[in-house]
N, C-alpha and C positions, 0 to 999 in steps of 0.2 A: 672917517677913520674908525676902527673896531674899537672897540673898549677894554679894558683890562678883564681878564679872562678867560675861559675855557672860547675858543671859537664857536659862530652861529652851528647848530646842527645842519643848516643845508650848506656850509660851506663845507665843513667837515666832512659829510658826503662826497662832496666834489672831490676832496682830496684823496678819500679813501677807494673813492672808483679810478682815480690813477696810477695806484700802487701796483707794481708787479704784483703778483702771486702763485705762478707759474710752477714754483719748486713743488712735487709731489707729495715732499714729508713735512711738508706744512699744514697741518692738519687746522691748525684756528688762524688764520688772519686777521686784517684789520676791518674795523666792522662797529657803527653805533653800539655801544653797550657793549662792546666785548674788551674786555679792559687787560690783557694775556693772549701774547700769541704762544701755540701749542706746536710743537716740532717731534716729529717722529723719529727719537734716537734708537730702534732698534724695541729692543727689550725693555725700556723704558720712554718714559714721554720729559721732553724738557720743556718748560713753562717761562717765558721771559715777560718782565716790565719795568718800564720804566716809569720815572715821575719825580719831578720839579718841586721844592720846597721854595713857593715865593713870598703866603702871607705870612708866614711865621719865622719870627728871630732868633728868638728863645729857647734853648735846648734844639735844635734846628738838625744836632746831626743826630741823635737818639730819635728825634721827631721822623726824619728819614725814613730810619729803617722800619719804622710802625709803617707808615705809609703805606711803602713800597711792598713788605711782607705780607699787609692785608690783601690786597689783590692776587695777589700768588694762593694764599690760604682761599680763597674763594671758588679755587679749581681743584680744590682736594691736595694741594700738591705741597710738599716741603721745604722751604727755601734750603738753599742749598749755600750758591753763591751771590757776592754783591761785585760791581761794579761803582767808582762814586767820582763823580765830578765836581770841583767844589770852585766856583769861581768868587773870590774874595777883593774887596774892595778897597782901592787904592787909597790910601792916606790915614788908613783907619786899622790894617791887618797887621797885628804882631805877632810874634813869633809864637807865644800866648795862645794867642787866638787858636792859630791852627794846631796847637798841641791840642788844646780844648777840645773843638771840634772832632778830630780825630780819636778822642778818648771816649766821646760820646758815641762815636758809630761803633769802635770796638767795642764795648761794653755791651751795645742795644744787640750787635753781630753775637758773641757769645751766650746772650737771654735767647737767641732765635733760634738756636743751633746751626750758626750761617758763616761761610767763610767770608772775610773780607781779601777781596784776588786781585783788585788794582782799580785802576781811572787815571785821574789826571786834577791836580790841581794848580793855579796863576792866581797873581794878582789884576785884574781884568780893571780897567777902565769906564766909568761912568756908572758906577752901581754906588747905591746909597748904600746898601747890607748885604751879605752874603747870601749865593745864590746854591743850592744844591742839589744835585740830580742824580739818581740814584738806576741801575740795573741790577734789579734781581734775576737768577734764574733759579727756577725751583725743579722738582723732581716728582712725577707720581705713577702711580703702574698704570697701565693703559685702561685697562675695566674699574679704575678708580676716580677715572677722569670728570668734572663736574662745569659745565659752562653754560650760560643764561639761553644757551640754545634748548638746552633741555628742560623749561620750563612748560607746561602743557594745560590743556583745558580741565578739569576739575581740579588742580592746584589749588592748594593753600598757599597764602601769601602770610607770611610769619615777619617779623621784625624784634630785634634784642635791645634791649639796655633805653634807649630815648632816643630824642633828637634835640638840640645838634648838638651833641655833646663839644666836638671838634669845634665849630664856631666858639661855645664857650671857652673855652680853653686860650684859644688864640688871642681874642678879644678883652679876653682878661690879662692875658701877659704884655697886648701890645699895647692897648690901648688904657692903661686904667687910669689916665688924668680925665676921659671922657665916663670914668663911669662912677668916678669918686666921689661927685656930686650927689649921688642918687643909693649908692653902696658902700655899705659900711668895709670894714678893711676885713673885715670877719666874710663877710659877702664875696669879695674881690679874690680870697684867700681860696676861698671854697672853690667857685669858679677857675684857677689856676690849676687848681688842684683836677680839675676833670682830665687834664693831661694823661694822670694815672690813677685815680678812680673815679668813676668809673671807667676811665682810661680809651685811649683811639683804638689800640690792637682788637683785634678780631679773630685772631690766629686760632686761640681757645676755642671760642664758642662753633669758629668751624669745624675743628675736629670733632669735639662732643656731637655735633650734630651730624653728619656722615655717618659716626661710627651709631648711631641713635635710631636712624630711618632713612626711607627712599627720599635723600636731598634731591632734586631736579634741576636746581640754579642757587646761587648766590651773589651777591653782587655787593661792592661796598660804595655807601653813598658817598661821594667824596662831592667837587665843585658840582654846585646846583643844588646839591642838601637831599633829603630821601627825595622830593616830587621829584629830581632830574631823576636818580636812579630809579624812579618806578617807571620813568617814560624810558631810558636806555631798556630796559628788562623788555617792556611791552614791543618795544622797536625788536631788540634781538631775538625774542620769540617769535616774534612777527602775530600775537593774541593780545585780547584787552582784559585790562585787568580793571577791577572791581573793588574800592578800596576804602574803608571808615576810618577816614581821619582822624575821628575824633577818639577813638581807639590806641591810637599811636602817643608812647607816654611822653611829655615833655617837662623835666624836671625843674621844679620851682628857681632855681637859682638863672636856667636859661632862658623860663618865659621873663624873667623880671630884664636880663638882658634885651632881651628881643623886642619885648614893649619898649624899653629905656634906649632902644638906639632905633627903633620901627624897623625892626627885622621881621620877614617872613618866618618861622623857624623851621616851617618845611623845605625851606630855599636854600639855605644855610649850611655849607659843607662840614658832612654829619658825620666823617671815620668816627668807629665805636659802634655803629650802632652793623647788625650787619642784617640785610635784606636777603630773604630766603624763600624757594616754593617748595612744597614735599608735596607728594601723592597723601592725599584725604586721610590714608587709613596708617599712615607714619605720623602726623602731623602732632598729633595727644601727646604721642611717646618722643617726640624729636622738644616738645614743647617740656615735658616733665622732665628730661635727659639734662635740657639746660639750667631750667629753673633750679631743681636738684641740685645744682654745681653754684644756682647762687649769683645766675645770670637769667633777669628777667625774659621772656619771649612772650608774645603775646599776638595773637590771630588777628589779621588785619582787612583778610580778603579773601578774595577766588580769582581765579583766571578763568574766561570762556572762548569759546574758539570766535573770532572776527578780527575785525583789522585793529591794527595796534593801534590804541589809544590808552591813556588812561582817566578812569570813571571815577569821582567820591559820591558815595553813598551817604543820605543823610535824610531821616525822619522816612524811609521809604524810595525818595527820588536822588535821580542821578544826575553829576552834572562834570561838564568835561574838568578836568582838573587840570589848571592851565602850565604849561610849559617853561620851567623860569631859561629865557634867557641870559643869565649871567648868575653868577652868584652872589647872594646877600650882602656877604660882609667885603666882596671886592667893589661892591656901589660904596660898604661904609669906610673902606682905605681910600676911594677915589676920593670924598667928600673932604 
């Protein structure tokens, strides 16, 4: 039986080579790494995605729309409208609740400039916590369009803010009887707090950088942590990328996590942080555009023309950078 998580990539595959895709104004499909399909509305481009709120409880419908509106922002594009499914848990959902929930998607809808347009929500059967899944569609002009296909060989490989910010966050809020032992309440406090600073959304720092230099891809690391997302990029390019770990910031309060639970923290689903390539001679100025505003970035690599793979670079030598099958912190809910 599979295990809790994102499915194997060669199953994924399979699935994805049996999809229709037939219709002509479907301009991005389904596809490794491409995380937004793209529809040709004419005069305009529509952007849709979806996506599943399963390890987190906590603020779960504000958590939503961060999610859901990072991926949209990662195509250049504007969220528009939301979609939201909310399946809640019998014995447990008051009336409460789902006032709750719903106050927190309008409020997060209003921060985005997003309309909230419909779904559907039950009380559903055999669920411990509430489940929720979100459609975005965003909006952006055709020659504005950005997708990890247009990542290219002398690329910079940039990354913002740390990793995993999003692991902390979660981990902190779900788990803090495993980590009370080892972190003080001041510690635990901090860590909850990555929810909203240095916070998951990404929305910002993709604008500032579009409008900054030649961005060529974006990507936001979600399950699997940045190494999944730098092997989806290297796949959707179909180039290998070239990459110093040791480079890539991981903020005190997350490596104490990560040791304290034996988390990978490049494994570790990382929303916040957002993974980006520019052409060489944008790269200085897309890197000072951010920083300037007060959101770290920092150079991480290069892209070269060969087969997808992805390389860490260390003291000189190179070494294949292994692929995480699942992600981190769904081995530490399994456990």
């Amino acid at each position: 039986m599979l295990p809790p998580g994102k499915l194997p990539p060669e199953l994924l595959s399979r699935l994805i080579a049996s999809s229709p895709t037939t219709d002509p104004r479907l301009l991005l499909g389904p596809g490794l790494g491409l995380d937004c399909a793209v529809v040709d509305y004419g005069t305009t481009l529509l952007v849709f995605k979806s996506d599943p709120i399963t390890f987190a409880t906590d603020q779960i419908g504000w958590y939503l729309v961060q999610v859901t509106t990072n991926d949209i922002a990662t195509t250049g594009a504007l969220p528009r409208w939301l979609l939201v499914t909310m399946l809640l848990p019998e014995r447990s959902t008051s009336p409460e609740l789902v006032l709750d929930l719903n106050s927190q998607i309008t409020r997060a809808c209003i921060e985005a400039g997003m309309v909230l347009i419909g779904g559907h929500t039950e009380i559903t059967t055999g669920l411990d916590r509430p489940i929720l899944v979100g459609t975005v569609i965003g909006e952006v002009a055709p020659d504005k369009l950005v997708t990890p296909l247009g990542a290219r060989p002398g690329n910079r490989l940039m990354v913002t803010k740390g990793v995993p910010i999003e692991a902390t966050a979660i981990l902190a809020r779900e788990l803090p009887d495993r980590l009370s032992p080892s972190l003080s309440e001041t510690e635990i406090s901090e860590a909850r707090q990555f929810l909203f600073n240095p916070g998951i959304s990404v929305r910002r720092e993709a604008r500032l950088a579009v409008e900054a230099g030649d961005v060529t891809a974006m990507h936001d690391p979600t399950e699997g942590g940045l190494a999944g997302a730098l092997w989806e990029l290297s796949q959707a390019c179909g180039h290998a990328l070239f990459v110093d770990m040791d480079k890539i910031p991981i903020p005190p309060i997350s490596q104490k996590i990560c040791q304290l639970l034996q988390i990978d923290p490049f494994a570790a689903i990382a929303s916040g942080a957002l993974l980006l390539t520019a052409a060489e001679s944008s790269a200085g100025r897309i890197q000072a555009a951010l920083t300037g505003e007060g959101i770290p970035c920092v150079d991480i690599g290069w892209i070269e023309a060969g087969s997808p793979g992805v390389w860490r670079i260390s003291k000189g030598e190179k070494s294949l950078l292994p692929r995480p099958l699942r992600d981190e912190i769904a081995r530490v809910f399994e456990g």
